[in-house]
Structure formats: C-alpha cells, structure tokens
KEKE-3310 file (N, C-alpha, C; in steps of 0.2 Angstrom, whole numbers, plus 5000, padded with zeros to 4 digits):
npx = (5155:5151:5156:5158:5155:5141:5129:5115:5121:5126:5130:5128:5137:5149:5165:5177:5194:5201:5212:5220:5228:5245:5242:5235:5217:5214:5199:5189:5187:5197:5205:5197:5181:5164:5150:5141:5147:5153:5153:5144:5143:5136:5141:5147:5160:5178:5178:5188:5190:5194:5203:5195:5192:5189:5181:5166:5163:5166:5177:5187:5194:5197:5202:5202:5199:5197:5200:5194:5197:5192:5179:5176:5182:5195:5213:5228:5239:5257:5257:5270:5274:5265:5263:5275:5275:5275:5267:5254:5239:5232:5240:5239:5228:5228:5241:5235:5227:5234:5240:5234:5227:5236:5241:5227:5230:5241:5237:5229:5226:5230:5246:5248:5239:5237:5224:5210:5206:5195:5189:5183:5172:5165:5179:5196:5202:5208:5202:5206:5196:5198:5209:5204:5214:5216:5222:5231:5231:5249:5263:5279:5291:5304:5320:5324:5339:5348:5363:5375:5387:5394:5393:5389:5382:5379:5376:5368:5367:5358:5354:5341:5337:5332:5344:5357:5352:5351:5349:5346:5351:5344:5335:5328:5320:5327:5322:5319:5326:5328:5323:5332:5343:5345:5349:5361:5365:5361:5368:5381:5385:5381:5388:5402:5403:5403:5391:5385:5374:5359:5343:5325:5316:5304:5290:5285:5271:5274:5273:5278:5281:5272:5279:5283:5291:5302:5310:5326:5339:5356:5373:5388:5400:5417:5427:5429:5420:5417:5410:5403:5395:5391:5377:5374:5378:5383:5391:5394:5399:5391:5388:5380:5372:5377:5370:5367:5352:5339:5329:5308:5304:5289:5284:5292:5300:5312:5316:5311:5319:5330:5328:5325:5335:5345:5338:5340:5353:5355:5350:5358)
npy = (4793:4800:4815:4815:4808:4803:4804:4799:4797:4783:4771:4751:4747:4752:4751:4755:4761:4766:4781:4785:4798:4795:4778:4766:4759:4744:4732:4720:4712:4717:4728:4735:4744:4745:4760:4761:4757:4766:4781:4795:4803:4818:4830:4827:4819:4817:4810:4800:4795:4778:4771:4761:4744:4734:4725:4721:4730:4745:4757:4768:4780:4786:4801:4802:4816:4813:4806:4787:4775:4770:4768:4762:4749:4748:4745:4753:4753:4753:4760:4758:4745:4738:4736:4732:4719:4702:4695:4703:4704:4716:4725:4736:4742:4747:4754:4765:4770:4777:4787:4793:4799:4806:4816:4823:4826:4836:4846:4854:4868:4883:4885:4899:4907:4904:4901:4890:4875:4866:4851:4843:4835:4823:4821:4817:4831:4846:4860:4881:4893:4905:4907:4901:4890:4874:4858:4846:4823:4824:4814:4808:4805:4790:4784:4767:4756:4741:4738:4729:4715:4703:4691:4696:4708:4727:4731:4743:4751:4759:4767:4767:4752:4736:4728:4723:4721:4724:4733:4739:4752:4769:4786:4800:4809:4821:4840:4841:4831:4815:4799:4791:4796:4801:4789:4789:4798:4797:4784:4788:4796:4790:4780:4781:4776:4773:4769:4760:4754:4756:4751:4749:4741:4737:4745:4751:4757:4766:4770:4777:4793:4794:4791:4784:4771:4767:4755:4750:4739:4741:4740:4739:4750:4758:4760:4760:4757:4770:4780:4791:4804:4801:4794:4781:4769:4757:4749:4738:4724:4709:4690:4683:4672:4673:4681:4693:4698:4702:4715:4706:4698:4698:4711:4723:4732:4733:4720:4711:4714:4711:4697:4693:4695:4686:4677:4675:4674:4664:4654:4655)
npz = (4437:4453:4463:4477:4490:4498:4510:4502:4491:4487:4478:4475:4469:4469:4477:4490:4494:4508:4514:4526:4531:4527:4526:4523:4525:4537:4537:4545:4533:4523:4512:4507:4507:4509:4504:4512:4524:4530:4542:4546:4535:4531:4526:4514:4507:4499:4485:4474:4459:4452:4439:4426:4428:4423:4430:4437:4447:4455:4456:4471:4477:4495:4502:4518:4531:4543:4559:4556:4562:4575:4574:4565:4569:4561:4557:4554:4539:4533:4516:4507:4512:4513:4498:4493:4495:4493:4482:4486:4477:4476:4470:4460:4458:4474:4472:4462:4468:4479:4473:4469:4478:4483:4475:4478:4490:4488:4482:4486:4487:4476:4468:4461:4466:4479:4483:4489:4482:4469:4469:4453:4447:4432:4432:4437:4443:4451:4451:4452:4455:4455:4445:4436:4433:4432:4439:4437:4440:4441:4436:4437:4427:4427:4423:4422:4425:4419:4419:4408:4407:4398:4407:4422:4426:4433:4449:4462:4476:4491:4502:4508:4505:4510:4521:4513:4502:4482:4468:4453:4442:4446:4442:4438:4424:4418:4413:4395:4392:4382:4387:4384:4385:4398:4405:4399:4407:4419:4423:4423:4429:4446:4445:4438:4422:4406:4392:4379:4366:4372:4378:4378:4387:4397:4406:4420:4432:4447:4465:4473:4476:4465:4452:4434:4426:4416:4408:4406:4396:4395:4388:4396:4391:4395:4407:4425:4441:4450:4462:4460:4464:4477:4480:4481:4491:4490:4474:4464:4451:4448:4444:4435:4440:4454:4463:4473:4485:4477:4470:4469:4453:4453:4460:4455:4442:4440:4446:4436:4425:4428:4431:4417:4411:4415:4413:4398:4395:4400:4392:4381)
capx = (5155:5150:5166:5158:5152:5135:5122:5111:5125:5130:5132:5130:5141:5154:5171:5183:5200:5200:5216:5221:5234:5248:5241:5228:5214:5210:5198:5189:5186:5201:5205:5190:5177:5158:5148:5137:5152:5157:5147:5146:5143:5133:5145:5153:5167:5180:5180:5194:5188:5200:5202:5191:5198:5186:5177:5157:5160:5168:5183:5187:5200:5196:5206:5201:5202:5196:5202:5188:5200:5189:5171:5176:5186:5202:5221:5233:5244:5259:5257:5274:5276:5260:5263:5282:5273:5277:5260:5249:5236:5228:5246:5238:5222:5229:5243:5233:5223:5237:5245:5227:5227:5244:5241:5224:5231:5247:5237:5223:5227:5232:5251:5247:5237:5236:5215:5207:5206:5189:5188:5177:5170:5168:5184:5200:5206:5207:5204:5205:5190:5201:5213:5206:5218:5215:5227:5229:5235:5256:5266:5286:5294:5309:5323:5329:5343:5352:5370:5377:5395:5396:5387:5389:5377:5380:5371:5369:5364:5354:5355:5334:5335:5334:5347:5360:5348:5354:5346:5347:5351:5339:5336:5325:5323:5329:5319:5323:5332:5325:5323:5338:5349:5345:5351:5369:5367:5362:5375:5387:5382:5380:5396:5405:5404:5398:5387:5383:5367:5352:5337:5321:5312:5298:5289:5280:5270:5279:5265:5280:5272:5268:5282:5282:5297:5304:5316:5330:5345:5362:5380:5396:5405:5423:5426:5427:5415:5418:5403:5404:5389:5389:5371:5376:5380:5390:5391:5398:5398:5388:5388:5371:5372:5378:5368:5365:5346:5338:5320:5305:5301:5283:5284:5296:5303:5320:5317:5309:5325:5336:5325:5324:5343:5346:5335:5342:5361:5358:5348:5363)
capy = (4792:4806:4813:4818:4802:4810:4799:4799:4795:4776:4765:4748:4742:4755:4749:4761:4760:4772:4781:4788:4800:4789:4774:4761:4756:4738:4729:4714:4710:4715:4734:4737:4746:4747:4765:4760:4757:4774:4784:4804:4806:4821:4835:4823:4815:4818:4802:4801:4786:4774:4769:4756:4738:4728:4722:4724:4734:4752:4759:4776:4781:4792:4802:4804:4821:4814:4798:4782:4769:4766:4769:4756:4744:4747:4745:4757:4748:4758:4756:4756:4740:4732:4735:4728:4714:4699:4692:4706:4705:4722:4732:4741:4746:4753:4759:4771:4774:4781:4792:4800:4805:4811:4823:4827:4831:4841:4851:4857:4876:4884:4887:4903:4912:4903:4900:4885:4873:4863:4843:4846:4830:4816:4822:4820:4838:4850:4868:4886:4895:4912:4907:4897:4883:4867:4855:4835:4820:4820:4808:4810:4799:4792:4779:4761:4752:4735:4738:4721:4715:4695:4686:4701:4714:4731:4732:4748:4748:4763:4766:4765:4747:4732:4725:4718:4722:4727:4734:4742:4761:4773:4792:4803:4812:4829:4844:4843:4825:4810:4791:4786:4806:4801:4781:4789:4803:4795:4779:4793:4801:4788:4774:4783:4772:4773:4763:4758:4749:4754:4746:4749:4734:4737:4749:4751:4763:4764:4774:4781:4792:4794:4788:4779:4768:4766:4750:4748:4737:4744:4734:4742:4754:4756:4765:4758:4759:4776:4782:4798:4808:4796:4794:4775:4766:4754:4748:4734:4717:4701:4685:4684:4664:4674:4687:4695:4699:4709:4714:4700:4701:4700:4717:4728:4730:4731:4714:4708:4715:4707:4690:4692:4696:4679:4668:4677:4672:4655:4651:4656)
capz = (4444:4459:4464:4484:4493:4503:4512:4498:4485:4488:4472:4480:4466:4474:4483:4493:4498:4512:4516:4532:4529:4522:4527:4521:4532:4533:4541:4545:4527:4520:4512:4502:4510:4505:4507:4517:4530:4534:4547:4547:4527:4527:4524:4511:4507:4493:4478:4467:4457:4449:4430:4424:4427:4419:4434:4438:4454:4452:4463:4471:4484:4497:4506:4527:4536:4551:4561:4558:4564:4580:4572:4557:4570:4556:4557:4549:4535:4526:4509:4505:4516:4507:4490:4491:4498:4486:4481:4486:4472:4471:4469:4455:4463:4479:4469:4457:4473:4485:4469:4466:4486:4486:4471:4480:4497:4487:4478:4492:4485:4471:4466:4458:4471:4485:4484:4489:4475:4472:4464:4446:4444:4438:4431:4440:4442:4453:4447:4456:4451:4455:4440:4429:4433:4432:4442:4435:4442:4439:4436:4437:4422:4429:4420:4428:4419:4420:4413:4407:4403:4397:4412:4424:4428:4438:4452:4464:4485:4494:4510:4510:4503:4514:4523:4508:4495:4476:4463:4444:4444:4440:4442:4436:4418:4417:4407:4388:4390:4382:4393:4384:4387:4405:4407:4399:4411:4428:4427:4423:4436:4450:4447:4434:4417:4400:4390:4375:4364:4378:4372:4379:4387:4401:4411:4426:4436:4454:4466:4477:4477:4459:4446:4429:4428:4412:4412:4400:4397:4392:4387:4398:4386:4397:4414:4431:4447:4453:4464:4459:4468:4484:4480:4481:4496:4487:4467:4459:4446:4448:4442:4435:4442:4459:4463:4480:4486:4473:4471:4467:4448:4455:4461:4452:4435:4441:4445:4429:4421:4432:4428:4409:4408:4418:4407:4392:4398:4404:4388:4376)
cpx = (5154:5156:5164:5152:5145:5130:5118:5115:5129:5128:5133:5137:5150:5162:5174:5189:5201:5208:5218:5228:5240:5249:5235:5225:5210:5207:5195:5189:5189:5203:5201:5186:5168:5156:5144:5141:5153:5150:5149:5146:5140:5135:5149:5160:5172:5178:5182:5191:5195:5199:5198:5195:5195:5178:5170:5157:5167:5174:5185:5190:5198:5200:5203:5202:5201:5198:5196:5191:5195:5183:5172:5179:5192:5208:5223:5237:5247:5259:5261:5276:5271:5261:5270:5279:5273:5269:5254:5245:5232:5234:5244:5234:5225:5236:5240:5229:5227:5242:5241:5226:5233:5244:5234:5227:5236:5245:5230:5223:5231:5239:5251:5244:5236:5228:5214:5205:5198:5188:5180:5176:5165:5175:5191:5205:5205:5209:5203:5200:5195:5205:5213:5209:5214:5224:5227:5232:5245:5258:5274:5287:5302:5313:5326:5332:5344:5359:5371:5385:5395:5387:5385:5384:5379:5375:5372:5365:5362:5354:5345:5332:5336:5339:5352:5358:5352:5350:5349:5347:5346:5338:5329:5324:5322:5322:5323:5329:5327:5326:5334:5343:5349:5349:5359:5369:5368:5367:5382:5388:5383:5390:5400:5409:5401:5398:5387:5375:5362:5346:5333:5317:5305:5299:5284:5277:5270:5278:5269:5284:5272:5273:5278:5290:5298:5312:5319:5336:5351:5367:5386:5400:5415:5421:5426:5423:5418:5412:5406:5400:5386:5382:5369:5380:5387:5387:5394:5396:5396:5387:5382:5371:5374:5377:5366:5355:5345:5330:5315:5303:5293:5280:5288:5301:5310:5321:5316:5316:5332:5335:5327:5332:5346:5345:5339:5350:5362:5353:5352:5368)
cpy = (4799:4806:4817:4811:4806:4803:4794:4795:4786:4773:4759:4743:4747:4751:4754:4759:4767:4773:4788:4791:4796:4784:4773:4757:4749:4736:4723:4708:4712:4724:4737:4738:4747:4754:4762:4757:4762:4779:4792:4806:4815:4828:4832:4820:4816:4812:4802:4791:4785:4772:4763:4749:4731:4724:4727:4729:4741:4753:4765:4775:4788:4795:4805:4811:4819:4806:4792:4776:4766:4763:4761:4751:4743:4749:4750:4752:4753:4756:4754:4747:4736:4732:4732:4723:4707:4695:4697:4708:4710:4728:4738:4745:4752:4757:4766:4774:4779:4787:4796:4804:4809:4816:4827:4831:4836:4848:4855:4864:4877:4887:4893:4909:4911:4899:4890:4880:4868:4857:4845:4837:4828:4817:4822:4826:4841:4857:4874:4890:4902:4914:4904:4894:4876:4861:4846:4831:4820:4816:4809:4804:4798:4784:4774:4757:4748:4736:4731:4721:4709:4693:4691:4705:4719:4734:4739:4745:4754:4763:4764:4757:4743:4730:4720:4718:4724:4729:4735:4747:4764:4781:4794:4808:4818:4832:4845:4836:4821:4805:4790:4791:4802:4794:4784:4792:4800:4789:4784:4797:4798:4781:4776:4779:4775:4768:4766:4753:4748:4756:4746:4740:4732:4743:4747:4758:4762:4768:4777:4788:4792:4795:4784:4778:4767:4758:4749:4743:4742:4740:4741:4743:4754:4761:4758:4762:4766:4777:4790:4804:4806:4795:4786:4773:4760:4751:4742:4727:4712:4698:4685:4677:4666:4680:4687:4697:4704:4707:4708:4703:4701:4707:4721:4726:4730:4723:4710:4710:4713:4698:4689:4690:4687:4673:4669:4673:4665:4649:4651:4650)
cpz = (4448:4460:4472:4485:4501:4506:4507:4491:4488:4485:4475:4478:4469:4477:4482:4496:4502:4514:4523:4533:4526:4522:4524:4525:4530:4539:4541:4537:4522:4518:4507:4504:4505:4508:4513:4526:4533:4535:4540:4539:4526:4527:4515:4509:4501:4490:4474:4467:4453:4442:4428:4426:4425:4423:4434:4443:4449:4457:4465:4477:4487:4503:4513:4528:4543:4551:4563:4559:4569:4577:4566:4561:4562:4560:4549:4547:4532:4519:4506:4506:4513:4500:4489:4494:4493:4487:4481:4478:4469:4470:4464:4457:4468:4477:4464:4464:4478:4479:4468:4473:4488:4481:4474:4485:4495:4485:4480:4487:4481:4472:4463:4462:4478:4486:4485:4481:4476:4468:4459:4446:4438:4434:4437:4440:4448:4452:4454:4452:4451:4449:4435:4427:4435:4433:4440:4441:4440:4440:4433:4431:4426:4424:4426:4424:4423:4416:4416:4406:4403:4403:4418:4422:4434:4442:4458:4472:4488:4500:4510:4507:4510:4516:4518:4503:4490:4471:4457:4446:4441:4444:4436:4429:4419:4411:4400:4387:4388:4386:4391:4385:4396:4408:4406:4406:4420:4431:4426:4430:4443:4449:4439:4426:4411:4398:4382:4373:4369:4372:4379:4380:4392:4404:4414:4431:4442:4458:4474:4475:4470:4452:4441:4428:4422:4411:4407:4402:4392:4392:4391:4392:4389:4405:4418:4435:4449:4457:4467:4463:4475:4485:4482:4487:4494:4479:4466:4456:4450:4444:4441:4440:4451:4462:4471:4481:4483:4472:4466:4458:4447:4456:4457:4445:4435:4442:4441:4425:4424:4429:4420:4408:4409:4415:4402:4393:4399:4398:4381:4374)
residu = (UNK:UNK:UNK:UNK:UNK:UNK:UNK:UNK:UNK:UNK:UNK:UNK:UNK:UNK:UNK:UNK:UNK:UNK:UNK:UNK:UNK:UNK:UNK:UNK:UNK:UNK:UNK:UNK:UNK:UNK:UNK:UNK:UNK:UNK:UNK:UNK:UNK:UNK:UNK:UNK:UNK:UNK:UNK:UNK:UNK:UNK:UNK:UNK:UNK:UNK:UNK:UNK:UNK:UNK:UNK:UNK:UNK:UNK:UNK:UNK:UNK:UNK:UNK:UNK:UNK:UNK:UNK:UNK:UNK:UNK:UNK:UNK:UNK:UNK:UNK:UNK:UNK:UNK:UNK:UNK:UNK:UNK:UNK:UNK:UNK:UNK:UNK:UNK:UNK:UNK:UNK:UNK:UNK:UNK:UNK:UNK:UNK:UNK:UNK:UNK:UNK:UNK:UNK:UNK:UNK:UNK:UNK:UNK:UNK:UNK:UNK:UNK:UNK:UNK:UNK:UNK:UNK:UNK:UNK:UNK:UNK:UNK:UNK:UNK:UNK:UNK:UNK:UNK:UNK:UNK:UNK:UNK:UNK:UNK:UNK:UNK:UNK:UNK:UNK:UNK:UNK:UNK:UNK:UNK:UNK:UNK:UNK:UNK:UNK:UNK:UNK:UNK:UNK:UNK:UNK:UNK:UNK:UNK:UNK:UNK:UNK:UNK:UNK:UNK:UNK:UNK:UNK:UNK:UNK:UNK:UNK:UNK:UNK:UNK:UNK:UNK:UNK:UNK:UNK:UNK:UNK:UNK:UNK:UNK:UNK:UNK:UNK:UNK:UNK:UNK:UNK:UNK:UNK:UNK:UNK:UNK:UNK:UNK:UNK:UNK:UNK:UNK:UNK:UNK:UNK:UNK:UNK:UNK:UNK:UNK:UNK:UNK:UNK:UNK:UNK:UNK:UNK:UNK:UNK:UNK:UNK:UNK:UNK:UNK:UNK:UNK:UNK:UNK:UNK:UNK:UNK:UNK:UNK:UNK:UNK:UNK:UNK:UNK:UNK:UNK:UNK:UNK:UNK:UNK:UNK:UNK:UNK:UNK:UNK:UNK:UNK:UNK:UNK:UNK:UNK:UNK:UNK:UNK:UNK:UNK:UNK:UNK:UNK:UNK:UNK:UNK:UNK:UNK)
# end
C-alpha cells in the first residue's frame, strides 16, 4: 500500500478512518471515508495502513493537520467514548487506527537529534535520515488481574471510572519483570495483599493510547485491603452473585475475567 494519499493515488478499494487530532471524523455514512472524499490532496496526505483483516477493501488511518470538518459536513467523536461503546463493531479497526496516529503524531522528530523524522513506506516506520533511526509503532505491555477468594473477587475503583464503576487491578510491567513479577508487584503495590497460583488467561490490545493487556487470575494468599499508594479510590470483596457495575465482557478483558470467573463459580 502507498503510504502518502496524492490525487493521483486513490485505490477505489481504499477505506479511511480520518482523524482529527484526538477525535474521529464521522459522517453521513458512518466513520469510513472513501479517497475520493477528501478535497486539497495535492501536497498529500500521510497513510498509516492498517493490518490485513481479511476483507476485500484495505484500511489506513490518517492523521489530519488541518481542520475538514466543514468541507466533509463531519462531526468530531472521542474515541475513547466510541470504542467503550458496548456494541461498537469496528473496535478493532479504529482501535489499531487511533494507536498508529498517536505513535505518528509522537514521533514527528527524532529523540536523538531533534531532526524531522520522515514515514518509509509501505512500512510502518518512521526513520531520521540524520541518524539512521528507524522509529516503530510501540506498544506498552501492561498486567490486569482478577484476585479470587471462594465466591468473592477483589475489585479496585479510579477516580477516571464512571460513576460507581469497579474493575480488576492492573498496572504496568516494569523493565526486567516478567507479566506474572508484575501482578505480585502491582496488587502489592495498590491494596496491599499477596497472592498465590496466577494463571494466565486472556489478552487484549487496549488502544489508550497504545497498550497490550495481559489478563490473569490470581487465588488471595493472606493480607487485608490496605490501599497502599492511594492510586485507588476505594478496593474491596464482592460476591461474585453481587457485584457492583463493572466493565461489559463485550469490550474489555477485565470484563471477560469478571464473566469467566462468574460462569466458572456458578457452574461448580
């Protein structure tokens, strides 16, 4: 695939998910855009294409410098706001799409010299020609558990969650720890307990901006709640049969590990 959208370059089998600084532009016909939509190509246009996904038509996310809201009749959508959206069917799509424009727009210039950095296609990279850097998409590894005890699950609250909301703890993996160094480390860390028997069970890739989610279950070792590093709003045991609002298993692997544990409990 081209990696600069030019007049002349428009694949009809093409589709675009345009984004307008941290927002996603939708309009009459939903947030898929064909080239042949967008004015003013002929400086061109960056295209970070997207990974295969089986379908006949292609996909490539482009990140906007300039505002075509009016030109396109589009509305701004946040994407956080659409992709937590229970149903939303292209979560994957405009997910790899809004992780590929946020390593684009971070990584404008080199960390090494400063220099302008320039898109090699149709690779996604972005290299400095001054230093012979080549810059990738990252992607942060981070751990999300479900500690168990009996019929209970320890559940954790954020000041950024909705109104009452509860999740699975999770945190980030350190340099030089493995997934499961990090599960001891961050419920350690966050409501002061240990565990035992964590067992790997799903992941997902989580496109704010650009995690991979590792989801484990762990069995309560001993300790009470403590909330040790106040990174926690509040912490404590549920009844799996009496659980407070916690995320949909449709979207988030916290919730699929809230789900699973649930079946698994009430199938015993």
């Amino acid at each position: 695939m081209h990696y600069v959208l030019t007049p002349e370059n428009r694949p009809p089998s093409l589709r675009l998910l345009l984004f307008q600084g941290r927002h996603l532009l939708q309009g009459k016909g939903g947030y898929l855009w064909q080239p042949a939509q967008l004015p003013r190509l002929d400086n061109g246009v960056p295209l970070l294409s997207l990974p295969s996904t089986g379908s006949a038509s292609r996909f490539a996310a482009v990140p906007l410098t300039e505002d075509w809201r009016h030109e396109l009749d589009a509305k701004e959508v946040g994407t956080r706001e659409l992709l937590l959206r229970e149903g939303f069917e292209q979560f994957s799509l405009v997910g790899q799409g809004s992780q590929l424009v946020h390593w684009f727009r971070s990584h404008r210039f080199c960390g090494q010299c400063g220099a302008p950095t320039v898109l090699r296609g149709p690779r996604r990279v972005l290299g400095c020609d001054h230093c012979d850097i080549d810059f990738y998409p990252r992607i942060n590894p981070c751990i999300i558990v479900l500690v168990t005890r009996g019929r209970e699950v320890l559940l954790g609250r954020h000041a950024r969650h909705p109104a009452g909301m509860f999740s699975c703890l999770a945190g980030f993996i350190e340099p030089g720890e493995t997934p499961e160094q990090a599960v001891h480390r961050e419920v350690a860390e966050e409501v002061g307990v240990a565990l035992r028997n964590v067992r790997y069970v799903a992941s997902q890739p989580w496109p704010f901006p650009s995690q991979l989610m590792l989801g484990y279950f762990a069995d309560h070792d001993n300790g009470a709640i403590r909330l040790v590093d106040r990174e926690l709003e509040s912490a404590q045991w549920f009844d799996i049969d009496d659980l407070p609002p916690v995320p949909s298993p449709h979207i988030s692997v916290a919730g699929r590990l809230i789900h699973y544990y649930r079946e698994a409990v009430r199938s015993s």
